[in-house]
N, C-alpha and C positions, 0 to 999 in steps of 0.2 A: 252240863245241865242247860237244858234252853231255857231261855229268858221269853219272859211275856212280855210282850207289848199292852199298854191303855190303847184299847181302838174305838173309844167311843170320845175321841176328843175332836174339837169344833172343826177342825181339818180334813180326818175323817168321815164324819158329819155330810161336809161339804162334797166332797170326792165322791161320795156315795149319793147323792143327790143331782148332780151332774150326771154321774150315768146313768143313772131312772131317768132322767129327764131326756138323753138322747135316744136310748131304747126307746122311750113311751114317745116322742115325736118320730122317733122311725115307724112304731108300728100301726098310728096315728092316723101320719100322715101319707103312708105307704099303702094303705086300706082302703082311705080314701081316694088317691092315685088309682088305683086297680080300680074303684066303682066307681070311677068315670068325674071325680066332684074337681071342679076348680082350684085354681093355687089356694085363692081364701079361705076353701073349703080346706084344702090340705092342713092350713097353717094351724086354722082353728079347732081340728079336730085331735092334730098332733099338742098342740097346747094342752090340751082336756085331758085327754091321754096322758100326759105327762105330769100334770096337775095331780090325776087321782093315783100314776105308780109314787110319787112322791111324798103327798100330804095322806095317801090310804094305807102305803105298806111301809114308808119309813115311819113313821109317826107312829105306829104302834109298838110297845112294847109291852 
């Protein structure tokens, strides 16, 4: 019989928010890269990006 795991404990949580947060600054800051914008532009746009894969799709349930 397999055993279930709790996977919404603060660990999880965290792990799961960490890679939203590098996807959404790779594809952020990658976008921006390709259209030509600045490092600042990059860094800022990947933040944004990462901000809404994190506070927009983990946050809901």
């Amino acid at each position: 019989m397999m055993r279930r795991f709790y996977t919404d404990c603060a660990y999880c949580r965290l792990m799961r928010s960490l890679a939203f947060t590098g996807i959404g600054m790779l594809l952020g800051g990658g976008t921006s890269y390709l259209l030509g914008g600045s490092n600042e532009d990059m860094m800022l746009s990947g933040i944004l990006v990462a901000a809404i894969l994190v506070f927009g799709l983990i946050g809901k349930k």
